[in-house]
C-alpha positions in Angstrom: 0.0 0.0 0.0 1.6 3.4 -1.0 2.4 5.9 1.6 0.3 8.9 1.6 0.8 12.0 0.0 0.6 15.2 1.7 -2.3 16.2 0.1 -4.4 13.2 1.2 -2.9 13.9 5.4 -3.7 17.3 4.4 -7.3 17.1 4.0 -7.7 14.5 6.9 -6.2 17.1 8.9 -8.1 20.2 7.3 -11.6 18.9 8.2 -10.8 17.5 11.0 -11.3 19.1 14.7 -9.9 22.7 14.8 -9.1 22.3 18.3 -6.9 19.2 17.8 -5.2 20.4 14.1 -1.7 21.1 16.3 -1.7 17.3 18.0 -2.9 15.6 15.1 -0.8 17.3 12.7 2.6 16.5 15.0 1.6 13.3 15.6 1.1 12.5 11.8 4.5 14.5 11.4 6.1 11.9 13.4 4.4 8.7 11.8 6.2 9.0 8.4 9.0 8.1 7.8 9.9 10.5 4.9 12.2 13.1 6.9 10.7 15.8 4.2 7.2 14.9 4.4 7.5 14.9 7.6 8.5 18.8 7.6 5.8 19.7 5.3 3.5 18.3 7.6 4.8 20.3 10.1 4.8 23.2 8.4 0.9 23.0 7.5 -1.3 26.0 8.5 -4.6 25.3 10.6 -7.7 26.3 9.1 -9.7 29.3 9.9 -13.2 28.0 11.1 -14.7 30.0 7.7 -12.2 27.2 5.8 -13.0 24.8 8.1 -16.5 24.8 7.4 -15.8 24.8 3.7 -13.4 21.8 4.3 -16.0 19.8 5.9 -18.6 20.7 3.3 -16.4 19.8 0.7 -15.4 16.4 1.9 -18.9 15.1 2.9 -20.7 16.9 0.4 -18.5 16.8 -2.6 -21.1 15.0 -4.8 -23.3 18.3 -4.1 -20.6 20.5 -4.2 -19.3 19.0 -7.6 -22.5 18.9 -9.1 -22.9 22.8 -8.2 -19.5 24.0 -9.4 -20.3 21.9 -12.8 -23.3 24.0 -13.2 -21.7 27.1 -12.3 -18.9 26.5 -15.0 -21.3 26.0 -17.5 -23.2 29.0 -16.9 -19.9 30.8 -16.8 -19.6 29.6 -20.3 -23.4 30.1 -20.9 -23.3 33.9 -19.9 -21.9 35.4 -23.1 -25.0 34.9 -24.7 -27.0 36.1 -22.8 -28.7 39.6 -22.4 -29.0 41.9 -19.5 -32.1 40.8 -17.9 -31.1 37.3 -18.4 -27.6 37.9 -16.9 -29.4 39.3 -14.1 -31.8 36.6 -13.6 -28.9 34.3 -13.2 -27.0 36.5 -10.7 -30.1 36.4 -8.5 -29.9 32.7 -9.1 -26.1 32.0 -8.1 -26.3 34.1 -5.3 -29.3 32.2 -4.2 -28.0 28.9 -4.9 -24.5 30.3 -3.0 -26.6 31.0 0.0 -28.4 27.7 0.2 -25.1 26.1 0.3 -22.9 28.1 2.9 -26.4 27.8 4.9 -25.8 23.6 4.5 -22.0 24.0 5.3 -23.1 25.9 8.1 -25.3 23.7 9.7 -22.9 20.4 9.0 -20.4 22.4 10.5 -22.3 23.2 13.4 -23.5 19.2 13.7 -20.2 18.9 14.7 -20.5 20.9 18.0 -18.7 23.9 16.3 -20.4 27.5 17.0 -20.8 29.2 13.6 -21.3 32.8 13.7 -22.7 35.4 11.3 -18.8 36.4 10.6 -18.1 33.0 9.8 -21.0 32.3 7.5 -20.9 35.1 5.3 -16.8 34.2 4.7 -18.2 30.5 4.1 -20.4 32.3 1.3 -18.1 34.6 -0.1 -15.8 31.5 -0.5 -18.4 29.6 -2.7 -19.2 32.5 -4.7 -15.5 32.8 -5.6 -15.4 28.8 -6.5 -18.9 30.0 -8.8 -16.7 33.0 -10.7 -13.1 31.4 -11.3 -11.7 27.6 -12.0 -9.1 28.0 -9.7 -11.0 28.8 -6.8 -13.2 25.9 -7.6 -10.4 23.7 -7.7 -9.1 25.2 -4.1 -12.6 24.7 -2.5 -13.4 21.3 -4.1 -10.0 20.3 -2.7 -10.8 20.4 0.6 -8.0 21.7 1.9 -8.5 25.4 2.7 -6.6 27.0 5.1 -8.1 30.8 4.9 -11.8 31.9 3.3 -11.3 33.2 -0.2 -13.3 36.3 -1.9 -14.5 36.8 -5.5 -11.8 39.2 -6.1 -8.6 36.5 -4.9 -5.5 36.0 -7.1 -4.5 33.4 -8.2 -1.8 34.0 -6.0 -4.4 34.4 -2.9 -6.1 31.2 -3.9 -2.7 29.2 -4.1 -1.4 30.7 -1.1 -4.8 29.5 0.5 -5.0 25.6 0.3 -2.7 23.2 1.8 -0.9 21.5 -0.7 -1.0 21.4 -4.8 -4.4 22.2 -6.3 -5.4 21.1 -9.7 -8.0 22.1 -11.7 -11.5 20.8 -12.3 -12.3 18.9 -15.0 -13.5 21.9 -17.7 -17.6 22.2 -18.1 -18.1 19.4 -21.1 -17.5 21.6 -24.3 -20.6 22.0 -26.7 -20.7 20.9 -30.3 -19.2 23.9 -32.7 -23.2 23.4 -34.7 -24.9 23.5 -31.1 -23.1 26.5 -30.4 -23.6 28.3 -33.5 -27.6 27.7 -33.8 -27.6 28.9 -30.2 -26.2 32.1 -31.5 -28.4 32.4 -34.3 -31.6 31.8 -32.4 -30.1 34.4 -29.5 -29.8 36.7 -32.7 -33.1 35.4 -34.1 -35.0 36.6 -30.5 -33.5 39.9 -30.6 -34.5 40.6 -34.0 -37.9 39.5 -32.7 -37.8 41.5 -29.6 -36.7 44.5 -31.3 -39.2 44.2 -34.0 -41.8 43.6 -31.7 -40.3 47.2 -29.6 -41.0 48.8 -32.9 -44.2 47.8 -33.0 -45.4 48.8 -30.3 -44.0 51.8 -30.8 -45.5 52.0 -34.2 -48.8 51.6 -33.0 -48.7 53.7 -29.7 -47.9 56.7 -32.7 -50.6 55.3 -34.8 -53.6 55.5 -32.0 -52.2 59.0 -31.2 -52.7 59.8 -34.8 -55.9 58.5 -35.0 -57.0 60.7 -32.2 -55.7 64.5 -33.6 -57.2 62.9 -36.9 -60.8 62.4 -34.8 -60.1 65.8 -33.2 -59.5 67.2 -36.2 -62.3 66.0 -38.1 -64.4 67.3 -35.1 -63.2 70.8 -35.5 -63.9 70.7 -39.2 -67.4 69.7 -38.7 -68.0 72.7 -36.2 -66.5 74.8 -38.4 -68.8 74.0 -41.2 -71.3 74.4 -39.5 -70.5 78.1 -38.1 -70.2 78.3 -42.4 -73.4 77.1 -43.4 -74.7 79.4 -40.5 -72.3 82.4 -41.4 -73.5 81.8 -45.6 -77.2 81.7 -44.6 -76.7 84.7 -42.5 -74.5 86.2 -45.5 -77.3 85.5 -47.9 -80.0 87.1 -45.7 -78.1 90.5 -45.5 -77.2 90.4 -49.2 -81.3 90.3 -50.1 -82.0 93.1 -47.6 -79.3 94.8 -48.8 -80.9 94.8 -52.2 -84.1 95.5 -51.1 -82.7 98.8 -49.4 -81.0 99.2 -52.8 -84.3 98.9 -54.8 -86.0 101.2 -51.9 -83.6 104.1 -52.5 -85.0 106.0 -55.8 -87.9 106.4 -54.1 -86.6 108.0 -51.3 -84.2 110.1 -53.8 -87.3 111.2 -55.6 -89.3 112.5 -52.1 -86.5 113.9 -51.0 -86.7 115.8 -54.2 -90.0 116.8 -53.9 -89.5 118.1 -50.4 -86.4 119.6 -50.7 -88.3 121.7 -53.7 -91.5 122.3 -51.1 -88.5 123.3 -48.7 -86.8 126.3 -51.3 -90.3 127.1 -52.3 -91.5 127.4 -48.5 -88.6 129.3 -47.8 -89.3 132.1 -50.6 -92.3 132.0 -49.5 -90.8 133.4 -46.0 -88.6 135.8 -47.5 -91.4 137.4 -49.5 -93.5 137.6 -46.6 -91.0 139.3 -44.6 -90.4 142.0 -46.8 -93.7 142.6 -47.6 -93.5 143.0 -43.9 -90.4 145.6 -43.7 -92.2 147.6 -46.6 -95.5 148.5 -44.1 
């Protein structure tokens, strides 16, 4: 039977009690016989609790956790096709699904007589979510040998300088068929043109019914204002037949006015002879 390799006393030692990582790790220092092994043991790091809890997960969960980080590297590769509300749909999602899983970490961890505190939790979470965003923290968490909790925003520095041991990376999310690839672009393409035509439409015919009602505004205006016409012409043609009826009225008036201006002179030398016939008594 080989020896094992200090990746395998690693991880025994990583998820095992925190408060006996310093005995156990001596102790299994001393049990090999390899004088160099024996110092790398040594020279192992105990776990926060936060990597702890991740190491336990990770080592009595990993069918779970596998099947999670599979899914999350596929909707890494997923992601580039899709749109905004889609890419936020899925955020909602991972963050969801991260939660749900510290949560279980949390409450193994705890099944183990360990107190888990808020503090604790939210660095089990943050350490998921960087597994969900980058390979290599995937590979770190899925190892099962943590040491310290890791963020979204690690190195690749940070993330080696974070597990006990060598990491190697997860097997890659299965790659899809060049033709499955390229009809899922199309049809991405395909559902924009459809959602932008159908934007345009409704555009179109949010213009059109606003149309239709200046045209019904307008054609209500035009049928008051034919009426004030036919009103106005009716009036028009009244005034135009009294108007020739005053026309037709005026020789006659012309003519007594005549008359009585000529009674009028003839009154008035009438006057004058009488007055002097007056001044001559």
């Amino acid at each position: 039977m080989p020896d094992p390799t200090l990746e395998e006393i690693a991880a025994g030692l990583c998820a095992g009690p925190p408060e006996d990582f310093v005995s156990a790790r001596n102790a299994r220092a001393k049990e090999v016989g390899d004088a160099a092994l024996a110092a790398q043991i040594r020279a192992l790091r105990k776990p926060s609790i936060a990597a702890w809890v991740v190491n336990v997960f990770a080592q009595e969960r990993s069918g779970q956790l596998d099947q999670a980080l599979q899914l999350a590297a596929e909707l890494r590769e997923a992601q580039d096709d899709l749109d905004a509300p889609a890419l936020a749909k899925l955020g909602r999602e991972r963050r969801q699904l991260t939660r749900r899983l510290a949560e279980t970490a949390g409450d193994l961890a705890g099944s183990r007589g360990e107190r888990i505190t808020p503090a604790t939790l939210e660095a089990v979470e943050q350490t998921i979510s960087a597994a969900f965003f980058d390979p290599g923290a995937a590979a770190a968490v899925a190892s099962g040998r943590l040491v310290r909790a890791l963020e979204p925003t690690s190195s690749e520095d940070d993330v080696r300088e974070a597990v006990a041991g060598e990491i190697t990376a997860l097997d890659p999310a299965p790659a899809r068929p060049a033709d499955e690839l390229q009809a899922r672009r199309v049809r991405r393409e395909a559902e924009k043109r459809v959602a932008a035509a159908e934007k345009s439409l409704t555009t179109a015919e949010r213009e059109l019914a606003k149309q239709d009602k200046a045209l019904d505004a307008l054609e209500a205006r035009a049928a008051e204002l034919s009426e004030e016409v036919a009103d106005l012409e009716s009036r028009l043609a009244k005034l135009r037949k009294e108007a020739e009826r005053v026309q037709g009225e005026k020789p006659d008036l012309e003519a007594q006015r005549a008359k009585a201006a000529e009674q009028a002179d003839a009154a008035a030398d009438e006057v004058e002879d009488a007055r002097r016939a007056l001044d001559e008594l």
